[in-house]
C-alpha positions in Angstrom: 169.3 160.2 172.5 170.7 162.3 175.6 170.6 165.6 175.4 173.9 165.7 176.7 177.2 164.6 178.1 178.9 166.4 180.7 181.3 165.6 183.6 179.8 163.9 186.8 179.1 166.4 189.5 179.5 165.0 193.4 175.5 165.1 193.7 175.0 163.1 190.8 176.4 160.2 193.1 173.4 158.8 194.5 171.1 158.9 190.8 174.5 156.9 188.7 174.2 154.7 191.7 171.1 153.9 190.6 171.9 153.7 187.1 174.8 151.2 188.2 172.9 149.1 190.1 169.7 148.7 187.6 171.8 148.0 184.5 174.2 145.8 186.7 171.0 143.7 188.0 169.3 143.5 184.5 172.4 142.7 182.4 174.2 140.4 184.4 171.6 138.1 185.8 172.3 134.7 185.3 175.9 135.5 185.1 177.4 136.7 188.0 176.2 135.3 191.4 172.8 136.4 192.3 174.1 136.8 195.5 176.2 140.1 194.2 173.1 141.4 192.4 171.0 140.9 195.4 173.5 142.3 197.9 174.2 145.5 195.3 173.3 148.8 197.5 172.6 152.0 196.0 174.0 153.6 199.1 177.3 151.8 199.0 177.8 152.6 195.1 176.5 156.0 195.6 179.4 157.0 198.2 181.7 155.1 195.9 180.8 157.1 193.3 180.7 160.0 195.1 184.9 159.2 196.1 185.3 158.1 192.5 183.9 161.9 191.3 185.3 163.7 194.1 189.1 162.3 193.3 188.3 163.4 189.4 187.5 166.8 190.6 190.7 166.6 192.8 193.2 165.7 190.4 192.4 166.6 187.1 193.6 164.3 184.1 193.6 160.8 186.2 190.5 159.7 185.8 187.3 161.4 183.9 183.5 160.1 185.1 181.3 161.3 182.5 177.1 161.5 182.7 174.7 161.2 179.9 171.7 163.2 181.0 168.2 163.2 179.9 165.9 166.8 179.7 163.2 165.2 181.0 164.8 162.2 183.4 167.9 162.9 184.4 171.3 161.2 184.6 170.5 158.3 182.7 173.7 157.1 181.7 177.6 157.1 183.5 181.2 156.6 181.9 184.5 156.6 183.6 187.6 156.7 182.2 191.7 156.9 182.5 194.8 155.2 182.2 195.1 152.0 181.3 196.0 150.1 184.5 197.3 147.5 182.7 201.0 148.7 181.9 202.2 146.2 180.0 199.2 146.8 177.8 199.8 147.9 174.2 196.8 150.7 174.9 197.5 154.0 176.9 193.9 154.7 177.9 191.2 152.6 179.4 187.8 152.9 179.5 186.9 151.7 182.9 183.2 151.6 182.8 180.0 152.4 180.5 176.8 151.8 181.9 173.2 153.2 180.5 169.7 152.4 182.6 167.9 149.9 180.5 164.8 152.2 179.8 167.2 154.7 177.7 169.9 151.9 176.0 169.6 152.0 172.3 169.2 155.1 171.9 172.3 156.5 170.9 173.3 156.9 174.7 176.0 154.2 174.8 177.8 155.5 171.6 177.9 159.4 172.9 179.1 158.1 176.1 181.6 156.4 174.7 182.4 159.2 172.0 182.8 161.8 175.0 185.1 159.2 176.6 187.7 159.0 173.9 187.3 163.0 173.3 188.5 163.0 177.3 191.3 160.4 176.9 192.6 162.3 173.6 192.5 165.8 175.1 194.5 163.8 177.8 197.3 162.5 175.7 196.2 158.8 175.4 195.8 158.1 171.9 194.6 154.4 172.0 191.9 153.0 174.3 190.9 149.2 175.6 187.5 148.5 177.5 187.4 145.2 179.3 183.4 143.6 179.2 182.4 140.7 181.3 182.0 137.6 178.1 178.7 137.1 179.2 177.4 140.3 179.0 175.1 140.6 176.0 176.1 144.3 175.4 179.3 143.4 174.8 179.0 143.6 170.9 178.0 147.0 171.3 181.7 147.7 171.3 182.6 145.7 168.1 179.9 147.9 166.7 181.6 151.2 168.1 184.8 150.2 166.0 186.3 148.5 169.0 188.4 144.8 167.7 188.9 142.2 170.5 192.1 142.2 171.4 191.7 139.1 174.1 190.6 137.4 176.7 191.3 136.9 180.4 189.4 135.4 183.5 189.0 137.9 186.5 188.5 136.3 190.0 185.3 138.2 191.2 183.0 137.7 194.4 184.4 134.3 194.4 183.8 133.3 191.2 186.4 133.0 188.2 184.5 135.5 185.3 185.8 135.4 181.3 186.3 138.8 180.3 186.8 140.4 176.4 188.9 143.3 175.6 188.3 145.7 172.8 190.6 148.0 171.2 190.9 151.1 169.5 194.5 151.6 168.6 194.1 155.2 167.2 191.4 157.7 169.1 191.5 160.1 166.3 189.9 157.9 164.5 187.9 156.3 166.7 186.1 159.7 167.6 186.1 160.7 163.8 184.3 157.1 163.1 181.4 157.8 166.3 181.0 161.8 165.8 
């Protein structure tokens, strides 16, 4: 497991790059179009992270980008998090993204990620979270594990390509984060 969970830093940009890219190159092969794997630059994602962290830091409470980080390797994992930006949503918080290198997945990394994401969203005043995975995705029951129910489905138009998504749900944080502590 990580040795811990703290939030992103701006010079952690360039390593959850590559964290971002691996784990979007490994777990979504065959699913998206290879042309957006291929095309996927660390240096793009890295000053897109480094904006995404930057505008945490700037305006505390709006979004929260959170980094599981090993002793001996690193960053190693990356969560971001806020409000839903789905109004009409029955769910005030949103976990926007949850992504852990291959090498360190199973580990308990995923789950504390996600743990430390619904302890940001509570402190917040958000007491209900949704996460929206791609359907193909084959980590996607990880959250059906973590307590999350499905809540539905939608398609998403992405790189040109119409991609089924799943929603999960956790209508009460409190006990969401008293279920994964």
């Amino acid at each position: 497991m990580a040795s811990r969970f703290r939030r992103a830093r701006p010079d952690d940009a360039p390593v959850i790059a590559g964290v971002y890219v691996e784990t979007w190159r490994t777990t979504y092969a065959g699913s998206v179009p290879d042309k957006v794997l291929l095309e996927m630059s660390p240096e793009i994602q890295a000053a897109r992270w480094a904006k995404a962290i930057n505008r945490a830091i700037e305006k505390p409470g709006r979004e929260f980008i959170i980094v599981a980080e090993d002793r001996a390797h690193g960053v190693i994992g990356v969560g971001s998090c806020g409000p839903n930006r789905q109004r009409r949503s029955g769910f005030a918080g949103e976990v926007y993204t949850l992504y852990v290198h291959p090498d360190f997945q199973e580990q308990g990394n995923g789950r504390g990620l996600l743990l430390r994401l619904f302890e940001e969203l509570s402190g917040a005043g958000l007491d209900s979270a949704v996460i929206w995975v791609l359907a193909a995705n084959p980590s996607r029951y990880f959250y059906e594990a973590m307590g999350g129910r499905r809540e539905g489905e939608r398609v998403e138009r992405l790189w040109g390509a119409d991609l089924k998504e799943t929603g999960y749900g956790w209508p009460d944080l409190t006990k969401a984060i008293e279920a994964l502590g």
